[in-house]
N, C-alpha and C positions, 0 to 999 in steps of 0.2 A: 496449430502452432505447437509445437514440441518445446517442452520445458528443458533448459540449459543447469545444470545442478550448478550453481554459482558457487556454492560455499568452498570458497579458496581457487577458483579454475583459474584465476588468474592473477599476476602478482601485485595487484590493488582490490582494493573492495568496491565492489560493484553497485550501486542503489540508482533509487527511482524514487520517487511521488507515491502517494496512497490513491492517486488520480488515476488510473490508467483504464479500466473499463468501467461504462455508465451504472454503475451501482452505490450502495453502500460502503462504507471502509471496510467490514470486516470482509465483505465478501473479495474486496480489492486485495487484502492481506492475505486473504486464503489463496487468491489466484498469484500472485506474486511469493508468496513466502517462500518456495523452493526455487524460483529465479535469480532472484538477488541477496546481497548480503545485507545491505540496510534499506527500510523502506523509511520515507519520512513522511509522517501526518499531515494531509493538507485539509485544513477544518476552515469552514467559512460560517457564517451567522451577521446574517443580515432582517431587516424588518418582515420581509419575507421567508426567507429560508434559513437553518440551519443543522449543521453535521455534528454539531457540539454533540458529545454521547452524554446520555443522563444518565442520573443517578444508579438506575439496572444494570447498566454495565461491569 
């Protein structure tokens, strides 16, 4: 997959989800940050699972 420099290519601002490959967020940010112009945080916590970042962050 070839990375599209978003920043301005087009006359809207382009974004996506912090979702997009099965990882963690940062690594999702990493791989997105130079594709799109806004990413938005999708955080879940449930009794089972969650993405909530703690306090280390």
């Amino acid at each position: 997959m070839t990375a599209m420099a978003s920043t301005h290519a087009f006359p809207f601002r382009f974004g996506t989800t912090s979702y997009i490959i099965p990882d963690e967020i940062i690594p999702n940010v990493e791989f997105l940050k130079d594709r799109v112009d806004d990413i938005e945080l999708v955080l879940f916590e449930s009794d089972e699972f969650s993405n909530l970042p703690g306090r280390t962050i």
